[in-house]
N, C-alpha and C positions, 0 to 999 in steps of 0.2 A: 516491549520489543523496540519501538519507535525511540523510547528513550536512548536502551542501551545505543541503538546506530547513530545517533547524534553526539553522544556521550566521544564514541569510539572514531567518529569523523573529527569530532574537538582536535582530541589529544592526537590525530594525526596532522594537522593544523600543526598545532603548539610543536611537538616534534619538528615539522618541517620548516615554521621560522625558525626552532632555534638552530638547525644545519644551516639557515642564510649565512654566506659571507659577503661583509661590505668590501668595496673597494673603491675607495678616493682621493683627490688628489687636486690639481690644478694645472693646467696645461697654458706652456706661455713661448714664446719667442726669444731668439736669442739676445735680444734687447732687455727681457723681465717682464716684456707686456703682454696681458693676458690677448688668450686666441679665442676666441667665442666661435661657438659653432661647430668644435671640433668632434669630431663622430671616434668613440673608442668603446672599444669592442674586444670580448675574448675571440680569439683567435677558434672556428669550428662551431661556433653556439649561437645561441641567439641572446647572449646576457651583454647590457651593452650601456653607453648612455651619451647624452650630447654637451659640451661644456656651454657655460651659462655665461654671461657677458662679463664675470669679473673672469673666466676659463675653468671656475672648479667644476668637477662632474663628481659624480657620484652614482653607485646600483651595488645589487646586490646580488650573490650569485649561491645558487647552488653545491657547485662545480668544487671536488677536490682534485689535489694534483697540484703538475707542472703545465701550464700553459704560456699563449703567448698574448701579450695586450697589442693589441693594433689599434697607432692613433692616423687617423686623416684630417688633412684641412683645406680647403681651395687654398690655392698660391703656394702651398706648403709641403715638403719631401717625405711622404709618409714613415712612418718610425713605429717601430715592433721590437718591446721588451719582453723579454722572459720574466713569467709570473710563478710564486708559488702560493698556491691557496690552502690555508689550512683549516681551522678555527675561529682564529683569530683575524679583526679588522688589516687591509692591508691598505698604507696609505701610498702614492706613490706617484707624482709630481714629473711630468715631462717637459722635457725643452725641444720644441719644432723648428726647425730652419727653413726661410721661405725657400720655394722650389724658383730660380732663374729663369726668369720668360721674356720673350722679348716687348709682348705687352705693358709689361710692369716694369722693366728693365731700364736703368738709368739710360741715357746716349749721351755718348760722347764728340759734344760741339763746339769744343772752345776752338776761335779760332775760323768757324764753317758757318755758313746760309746754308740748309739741306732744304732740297722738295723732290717727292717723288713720289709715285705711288708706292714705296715700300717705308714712308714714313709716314707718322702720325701727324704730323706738323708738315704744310707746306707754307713753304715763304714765298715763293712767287711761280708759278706755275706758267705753260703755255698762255693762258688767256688774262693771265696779270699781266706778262710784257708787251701781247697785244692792244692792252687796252691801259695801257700804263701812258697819260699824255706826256708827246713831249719824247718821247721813248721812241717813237715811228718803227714801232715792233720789230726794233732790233736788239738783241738780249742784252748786250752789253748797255744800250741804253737805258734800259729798265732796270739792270744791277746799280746804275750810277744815282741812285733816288736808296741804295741799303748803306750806312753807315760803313765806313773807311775807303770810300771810293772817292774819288776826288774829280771834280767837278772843271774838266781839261777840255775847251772846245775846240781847238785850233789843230788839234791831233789825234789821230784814232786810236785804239787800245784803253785799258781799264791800268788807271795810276791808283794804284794801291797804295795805304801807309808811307808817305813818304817813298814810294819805287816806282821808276820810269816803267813806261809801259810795256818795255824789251821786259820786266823782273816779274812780267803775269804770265803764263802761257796756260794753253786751254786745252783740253784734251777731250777728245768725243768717243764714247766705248769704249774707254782707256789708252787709247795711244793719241799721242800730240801731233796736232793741227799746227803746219805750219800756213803762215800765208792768212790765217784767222779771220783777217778783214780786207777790203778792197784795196790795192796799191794805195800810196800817200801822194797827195798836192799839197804843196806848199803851203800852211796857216791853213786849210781847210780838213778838217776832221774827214774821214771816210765810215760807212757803218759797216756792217758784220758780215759775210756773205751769205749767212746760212738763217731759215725762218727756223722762229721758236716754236713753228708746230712741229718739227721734225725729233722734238727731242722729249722724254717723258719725266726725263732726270736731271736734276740740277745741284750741283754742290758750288757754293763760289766761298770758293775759302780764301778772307784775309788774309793768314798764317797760319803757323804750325801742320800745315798738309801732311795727309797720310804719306808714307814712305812709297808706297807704289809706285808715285813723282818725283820728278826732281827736275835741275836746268829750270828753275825759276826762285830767285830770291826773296819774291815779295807775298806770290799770289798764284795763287792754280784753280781755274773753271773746268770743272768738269763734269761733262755731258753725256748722256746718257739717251743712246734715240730709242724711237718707241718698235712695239714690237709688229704681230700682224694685228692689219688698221679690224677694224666692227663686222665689216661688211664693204663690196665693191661699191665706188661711188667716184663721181667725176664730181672737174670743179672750174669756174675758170672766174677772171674778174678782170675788170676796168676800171680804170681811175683817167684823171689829167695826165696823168705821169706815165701811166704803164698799163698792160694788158699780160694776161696769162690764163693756163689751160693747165688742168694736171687727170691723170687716171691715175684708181686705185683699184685692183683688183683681185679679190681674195677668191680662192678655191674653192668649191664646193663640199669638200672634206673638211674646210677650214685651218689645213698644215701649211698652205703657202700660200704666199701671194707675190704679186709684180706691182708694179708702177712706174711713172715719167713724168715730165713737169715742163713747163717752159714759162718763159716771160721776159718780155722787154718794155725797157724803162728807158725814157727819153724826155730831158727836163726844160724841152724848148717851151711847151707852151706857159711853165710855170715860173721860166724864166724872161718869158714874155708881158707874164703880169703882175710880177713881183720884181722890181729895181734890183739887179747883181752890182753888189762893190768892184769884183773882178769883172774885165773883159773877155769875155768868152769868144774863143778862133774856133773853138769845136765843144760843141754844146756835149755835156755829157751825155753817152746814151750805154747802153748796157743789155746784151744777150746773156741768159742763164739759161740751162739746161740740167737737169737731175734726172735718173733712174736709180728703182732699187729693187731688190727682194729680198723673200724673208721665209726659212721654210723650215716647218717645226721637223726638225729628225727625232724627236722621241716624245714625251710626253715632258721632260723637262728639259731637252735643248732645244737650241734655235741657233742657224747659219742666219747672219745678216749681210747684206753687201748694201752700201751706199756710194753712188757714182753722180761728180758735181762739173759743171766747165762753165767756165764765163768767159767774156771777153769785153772789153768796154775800153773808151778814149773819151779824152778829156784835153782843150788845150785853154789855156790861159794868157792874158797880158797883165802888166803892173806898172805904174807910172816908174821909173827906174830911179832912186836915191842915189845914184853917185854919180849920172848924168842928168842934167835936167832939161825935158824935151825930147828924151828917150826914154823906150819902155823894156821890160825886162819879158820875154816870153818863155813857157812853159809847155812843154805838150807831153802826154803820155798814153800808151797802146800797152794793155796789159792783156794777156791770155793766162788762165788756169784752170786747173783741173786736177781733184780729189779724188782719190778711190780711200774706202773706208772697209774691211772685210772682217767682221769676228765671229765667232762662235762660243758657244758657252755650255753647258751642259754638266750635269750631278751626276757625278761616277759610282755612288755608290757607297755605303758604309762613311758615311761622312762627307766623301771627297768632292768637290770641284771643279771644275778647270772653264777658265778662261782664256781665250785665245786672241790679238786682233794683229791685225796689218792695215798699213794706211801708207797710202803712196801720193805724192804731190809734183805736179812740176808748174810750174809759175817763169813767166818772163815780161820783162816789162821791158821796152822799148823807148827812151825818154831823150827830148832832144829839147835842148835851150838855146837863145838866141838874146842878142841886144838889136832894136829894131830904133828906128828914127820918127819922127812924126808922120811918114807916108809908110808904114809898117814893113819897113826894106831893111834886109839885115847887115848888121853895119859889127866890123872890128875896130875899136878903140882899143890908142898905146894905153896900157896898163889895165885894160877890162879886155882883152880877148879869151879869159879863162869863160867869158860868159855865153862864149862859143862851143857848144860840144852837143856830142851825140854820146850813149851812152846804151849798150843792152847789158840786161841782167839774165840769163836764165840761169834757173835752179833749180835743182831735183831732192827730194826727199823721202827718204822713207825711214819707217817707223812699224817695229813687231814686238809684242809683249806677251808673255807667256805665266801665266797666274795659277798655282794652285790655292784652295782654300780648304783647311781641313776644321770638322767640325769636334770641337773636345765635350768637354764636358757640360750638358746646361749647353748655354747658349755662345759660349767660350770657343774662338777659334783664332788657327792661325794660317798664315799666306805668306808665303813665297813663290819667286818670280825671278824674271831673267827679263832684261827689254834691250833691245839694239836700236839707236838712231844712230841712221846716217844723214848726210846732207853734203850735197856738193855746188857751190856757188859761184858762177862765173862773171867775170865784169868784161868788157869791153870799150876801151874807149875812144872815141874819137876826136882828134883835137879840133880847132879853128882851121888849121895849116893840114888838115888831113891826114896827120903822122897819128896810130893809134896807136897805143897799148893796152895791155889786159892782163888780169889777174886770176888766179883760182885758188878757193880755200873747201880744201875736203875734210870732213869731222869724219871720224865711227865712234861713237859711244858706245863702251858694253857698260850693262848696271848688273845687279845683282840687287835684291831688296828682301826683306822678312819684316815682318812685325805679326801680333797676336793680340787678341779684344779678350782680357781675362777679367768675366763676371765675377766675384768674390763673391755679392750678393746682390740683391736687386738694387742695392743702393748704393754700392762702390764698384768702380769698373776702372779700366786701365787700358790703355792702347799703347805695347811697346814694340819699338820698331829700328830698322834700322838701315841706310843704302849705302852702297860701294860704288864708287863710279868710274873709269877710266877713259880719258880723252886719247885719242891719237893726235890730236891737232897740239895739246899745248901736252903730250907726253907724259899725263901728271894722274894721278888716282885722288880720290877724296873718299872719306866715312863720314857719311851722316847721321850720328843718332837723333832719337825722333820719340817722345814718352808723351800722354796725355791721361788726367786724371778727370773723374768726374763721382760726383757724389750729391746723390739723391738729398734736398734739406726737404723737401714735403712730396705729399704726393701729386704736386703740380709744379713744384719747382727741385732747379737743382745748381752746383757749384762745378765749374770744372778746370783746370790746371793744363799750359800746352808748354811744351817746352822742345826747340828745335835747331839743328844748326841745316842749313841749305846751301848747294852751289851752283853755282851758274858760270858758262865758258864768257867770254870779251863777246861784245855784239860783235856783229861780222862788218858792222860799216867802218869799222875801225880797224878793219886786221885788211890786207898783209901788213907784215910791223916784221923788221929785221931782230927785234926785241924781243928775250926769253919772259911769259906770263906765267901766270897761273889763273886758278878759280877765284872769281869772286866770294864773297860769303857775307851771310847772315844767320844770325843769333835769332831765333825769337823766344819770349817771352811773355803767354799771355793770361790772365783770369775773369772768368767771366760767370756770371749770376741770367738765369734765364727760367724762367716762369711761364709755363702757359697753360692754359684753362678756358677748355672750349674754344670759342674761337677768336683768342685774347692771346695776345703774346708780348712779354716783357722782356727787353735782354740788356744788359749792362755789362760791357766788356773793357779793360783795362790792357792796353800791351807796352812792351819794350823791343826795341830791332835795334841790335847792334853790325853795325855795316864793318867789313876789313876787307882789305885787298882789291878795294875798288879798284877801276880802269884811269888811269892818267892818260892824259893825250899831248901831244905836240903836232906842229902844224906842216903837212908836206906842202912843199911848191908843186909838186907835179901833179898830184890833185886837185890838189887847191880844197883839202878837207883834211880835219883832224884824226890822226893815228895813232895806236897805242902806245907805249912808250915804257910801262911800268904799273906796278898795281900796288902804289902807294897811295891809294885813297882809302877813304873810311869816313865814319859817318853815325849819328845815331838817328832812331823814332820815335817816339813815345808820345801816347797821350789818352784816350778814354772815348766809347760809342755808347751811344743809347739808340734802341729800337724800342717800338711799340709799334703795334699792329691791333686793328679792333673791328673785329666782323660782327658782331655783337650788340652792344649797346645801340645803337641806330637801325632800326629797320630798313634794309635793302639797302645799306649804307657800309660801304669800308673803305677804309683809311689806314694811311699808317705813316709813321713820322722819325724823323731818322736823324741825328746830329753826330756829330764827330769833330773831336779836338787832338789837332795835331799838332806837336812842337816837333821838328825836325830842322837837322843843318848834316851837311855831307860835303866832303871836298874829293871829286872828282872831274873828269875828262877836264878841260883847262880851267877849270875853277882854281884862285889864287888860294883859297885857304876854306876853311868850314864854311857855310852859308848856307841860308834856307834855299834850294831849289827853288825857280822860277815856275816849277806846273805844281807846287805845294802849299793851299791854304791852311792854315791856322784853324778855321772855322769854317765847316760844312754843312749845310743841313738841308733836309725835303720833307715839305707835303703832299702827298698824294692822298685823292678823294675820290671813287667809286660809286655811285647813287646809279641804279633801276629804278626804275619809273615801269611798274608792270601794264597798268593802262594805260600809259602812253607809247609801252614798245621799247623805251627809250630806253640808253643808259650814257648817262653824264660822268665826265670824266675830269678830274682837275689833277695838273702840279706844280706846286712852286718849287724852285728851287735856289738856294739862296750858297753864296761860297764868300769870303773876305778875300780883300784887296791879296793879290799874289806879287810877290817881288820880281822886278824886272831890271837885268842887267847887260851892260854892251863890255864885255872884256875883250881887250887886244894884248896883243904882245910886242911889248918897245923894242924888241931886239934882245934882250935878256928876259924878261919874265914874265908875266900875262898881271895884268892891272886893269881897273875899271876907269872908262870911260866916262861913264852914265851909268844910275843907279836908280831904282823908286820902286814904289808899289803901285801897282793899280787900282780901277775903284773899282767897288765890288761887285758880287754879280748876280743879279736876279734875273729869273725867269720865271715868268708864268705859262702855262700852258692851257690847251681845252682839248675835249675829244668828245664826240660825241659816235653811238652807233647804234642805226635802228632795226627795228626785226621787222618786215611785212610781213611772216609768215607764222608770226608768235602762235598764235590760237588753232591753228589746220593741223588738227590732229594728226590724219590722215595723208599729210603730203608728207612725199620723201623729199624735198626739196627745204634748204636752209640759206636764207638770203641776207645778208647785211648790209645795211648804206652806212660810213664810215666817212665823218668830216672830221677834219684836226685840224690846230691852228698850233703853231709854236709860236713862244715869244708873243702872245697876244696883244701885249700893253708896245709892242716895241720899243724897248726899251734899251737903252745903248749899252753894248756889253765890248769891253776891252782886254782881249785876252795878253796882252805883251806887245813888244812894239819889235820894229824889225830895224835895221842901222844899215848906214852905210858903207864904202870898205873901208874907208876912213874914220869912220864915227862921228862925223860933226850933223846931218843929217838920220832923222827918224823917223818912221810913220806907225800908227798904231795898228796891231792885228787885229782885227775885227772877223762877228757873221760875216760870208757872204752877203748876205741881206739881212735886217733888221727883224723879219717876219716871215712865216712860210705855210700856207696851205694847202693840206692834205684832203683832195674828193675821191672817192671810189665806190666802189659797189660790187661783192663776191658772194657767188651764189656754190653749193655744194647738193649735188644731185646725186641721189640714191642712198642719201643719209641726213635724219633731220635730226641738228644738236641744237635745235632754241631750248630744248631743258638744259641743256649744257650750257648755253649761255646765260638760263635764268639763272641756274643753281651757282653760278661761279662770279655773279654781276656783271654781268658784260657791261 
């Protein structure tokens, strides 16, 4: 009996192999490379198998019929063939397409610095520009240390590729900041008005700028503030220079919060112990004021308001070049104030919308004088232009309305509407009391679209496009706008920008009885970028073809150049290298940044093409970051190094504008130091975060010559110089009710 049931167990055996059917194959990507790993399976059963590192799989099934093969892979669009099983081996070979994610997803940079918390790569962040020496944790100053920034101390604004600083403009939340940085003095650079803790986002695009922008030629910063802060916490601090206070307070729900801020800054005592080249009639001092709030309406929007005012004066004296024995005087009284309002929020099924308003009004007060040796103000025949009074107020505003819709993957597109207005008033007043004044009122309507089409993780495309219409110079412009980018590893990638942009006449130059138009630039850029952990390589190549530049001619009744026609033009070109390395050095980062510029442009009275006077040939920085964890410390270096800039005196004989005087300057180094300590590194327990903060700029004092200035005649010169040779920075800020020293370790403070 024992027998036969063995017997008859067999032969059900042998029967039921021989019903197996195989089924195999190879499973590969749309490239031909195998996918290992990949899980396929009959559709309802449990007959199944996983492919093997060259992708073949193989099993065997039972199973007669019509079924369906289901193949899976991470990264990959799962794919379901109809099967039919017969008898017979079925062999049968798939091809998978990676699934589009933004994790694996190429990005498209050429042309951008990106950092934010929605990117995987930060290039410089809130506590880089804080602790960037040499920077004096103004953002602008801490972008002038990344490749194509130009190295301009005598003037505020970020000189882009070969473009004046009017060709950068900055936009916070997406609508444009006018007024950006502090009014201008004369040869002395002014910094930013806004701290870099305020913002969470940073794009500082060289060129090619998303279409969202426009009304800038060269360069677009755009900023991005942060949302609701951690937790409520005050904060206040002292330095030589300045004192301030701020509150921060978040809900108990955690959906809103409020805050304020104050601080003034007054540079007597710093000018007390550091030698001024200028004579100072009214020592700088500076009141700032900020509130804001932020209050989540949904689980994915958020209403932001940011509210800014300052006010500050500054007067100056200078030996006077075209009298000698006389000094030339300078004063200025400026008031501002920003409101900044947007909203944001996921509509659902894809959609987005963005929303902001920003309003500005700015007026500066500025009054000149020619003064004698007992500082008494004096009119001389042929110099009483040097006599005047002068007010500026201006008003601005700016609303941008954004939708984003989401396609397929990670694929989307936006369009948008933005209105700037701005209305600009001069007043002036002579020597002899007689005044006149001026007004020039813009309304720009835009229109914009463009769309980020994933192909696949390793090709993407940004194409875009803006329309723009002036009321001021009556004229429309189309800007297209394309950007290519293509994965070469999985740490590196290649990307293509291609762009035309316009920009209206600066307004120091208008009114002009003269019909204009838009400026324009062409760019054209490629660039190779690399990063791997916390290593960053980037190699970028551009072209900027300039047309319709601003020409100038010279009025008597201002005694300033006006526009006349926009026969100028111009090119840029030349090549950056970054490298960034948090990495190889323990508690060590650095990053190093070069830029070569060939450019020439024949604008405002320029006789013919010539390199700009704020354009080096040769730019370069190092910055160096070291923590010291037991000592608390963190050490701070940057050099930064720019070639001789050419320096010119053009007049005009009566018929054309000709040089005078001509040369280069020498070149210009700067080292810097910073240092900042933690007293409260190790106290777990304390909600208290304190920093001592010393800076020195220009350490080695070392003689820096930005240009020289002429007389009205040109036979006399003097060179533009620092204010001072050297400058130090003490202070000490403490933040209560939140302790970030792991944020300071984790970031290198």
């Amino acid at each position: 009996m024992v027998k036969v049931l063995v017997l008859a167990v067999s032969m059900m055996w042998v029967v039921a192999v021989n019903a197996q059917t195989e089924i195999s194959g190879h499973v590969r990507d749309r490239k031909g490379k195998p996918v290992a790993g990949a899980s396929i399976t009959l559709k309802d059963t449990y007959d199944g198998a996983t492919s093997d590192s060259t992708g073949g799989y193989h099993f065997t099934t039972g199973e007669k019929g019509k079924f369906v093969l289901v193949i899976t892979a991470l990264g990959y669009k799962p794919v379901e063939n109809n099967i039919e099983i017969a008898d017979t081996p079925v062999a049968m070979d798939i091809d998978m397409k990676e699934e589009i994610s933004e994790l694996k997803a190429v990005l498209i940079t050429a042309g951008s610095f990106e950092a934010g918390d929605r990117k995987r790569v930060t290039v410089l962040s809130s506590i880089d520009v804080a602790t960037t020496a040499g920077a004096n944790a103004d953002v602008t100053g801490a972008l002038k240390t990344l490749p194509g920034a130009q190295q301009v101390g005598e003037s505020e604004g970020l000189f882009v590729r070969g473009g004046t600083a009017a060709e950068t403009k900055t936009f916070i939340d997406g609508t444009l900041v006018n007024n950006f940085f502090y009014s201008s003095v004369p040869n002395i650079a002014q910094r930013g008005r806004f701290s870099p803790f305020l913002f969470k986002g940073t794009i500082f695009s060289t060129g090619g700028y998303s279409a969202l922008y426009g009304q800038a030629l060269s360069s677009a910063l755009i900023l991005e503030s942060i949302d609701l802060p951690e937790q409520s916490s005050s904060d206040f601090g002292i330095s030589v220079l300045s004192m301030n206070a701020g509150h921060q307070h978040l809900a108990k729900n955690k959906r809103s919060s409020w805050g304020f801020s104050y601080s003034y800054a007054n540079l007597w005592l710093a000018f007390k112990a550091i030698r001024q080249r200028p004579e100072y009639t009214r020592i700088p001092d500076f009141h700032t004021a900020d509130a804001n709030f932020r209050i989540k309406t949904s689980s994915t929007g958020i209403i932001k308001y940011y509210g800014y005012f300052s006010g500050n004066k500054v007067g100056i004296r200078n030996p006077s070049l075209d009298t000698v024995g006389y000094k030339d005087a300078f004063s200025i009284k400026n008031f501002n104030m920003y409101h900044n309002l947007s909203y944001r929020e996921l509509l659902g099924n894809g959609w987005k919308l963005n929303a902001g308003l920003s309003y500005t009004t700015n007026r500066d007060n500025i009054e000149g004088n020619l003064l004698d040796d007992q500082n008494k103000e004096q009119t001389l025949q042929g110099l009483e232009y040097k006599n005047f009074n002068v007010v500026m107020p201006g008003k601005y505003f700016n609303a941008k309305l954004l939708f984003d819709k989401r396609l397929r993957g990670i694929s989307v597109i936006r369009f948008g509407t933005e209105y700037n207005y701005s209305h600009d008033k001069t007043r002036y007043t002579l020597y002899t009391g007689d005044q006149f004044s001026n007004s020039i009122v813009e309304n720009m309507n835009a229109l914009f679209a463009e769309t980020d089409i994933y192909l696949t993780n390793d090709l993407a495309a940004k194409i875009g496009g803006r329309f723009e219409h002036s009321s001021l110079l009556n004229k429309n412009n189309i800007a297209p706008r394309i950007s290519l980018a293509y994965k070469t590893g999985k740490s590196s990638q290649a990307s293509l920008a291609y762009g035309i942009f316009y920009q209206n006449p600066e307004n120091k130059y208008l009114p002009t009885p003269h019909v204009l138009t838009f400026s324009k630039a062409t760019h054209y850029i490629a660039q190779y970028q690399k990063v791997t952990g916390k290593i960053t390589f980037r190699l970028e190549a551009f072209y900027k073809k300039y047309n319709d530049l601003i020409k100038t001619g010279f009025s008597s009744v201002t005694n300033q150049q006006v526009a006349v026609n926009n026969n100028g033009f111009g090119d840029a070109q030349g090549f950056e290298l970054f490298w960034r390395d948090k990495k190889t050095f323990k508690n060590l980062d650095y990053w190093v940044s070069y830029s070569y510029l060939d450019t020439k442009r024949d604008f405002t009275n320029f006789p013919f093409a010539i390199q700009p006077n704020f354009a080096s040939k040769h730019t370069a920085s190092l910055v160096m970051k070291k923590f010291v964890t037991e000592w608390k410390t963190g050490f701070n270096m940057s050099y930064t190094y720019a070639s001789g800039r050419p320096y010119y005196n053009i007049i005009f004989d009566g018929t054309e504008y000709e040089f005078s005087d001509k040369g280069e300057t020498r070149d210009y180094h700067n080292v810097s130091f910073s240092l900042n300590y933690l007293p409260d590194l190790f106290k777990k327990d304390s909600k208290r975060f304190t920093v001592l903060v010393l800076s020195v700029n220009n350490i080695f004092g070392i003689n820096q010559v930005y240009g020289y200035n002429y007389s009205y005649n040109g036979y006399r010169k003097s060179a533009i110089v620092p204010p001072s040779r050297i400058f130090v920075f003490l202070g000490v800020f403490m933040s209560l009710g939140i302790d970030r020293t792991e944020d300071a370790i984790n970031n290198n403070l």
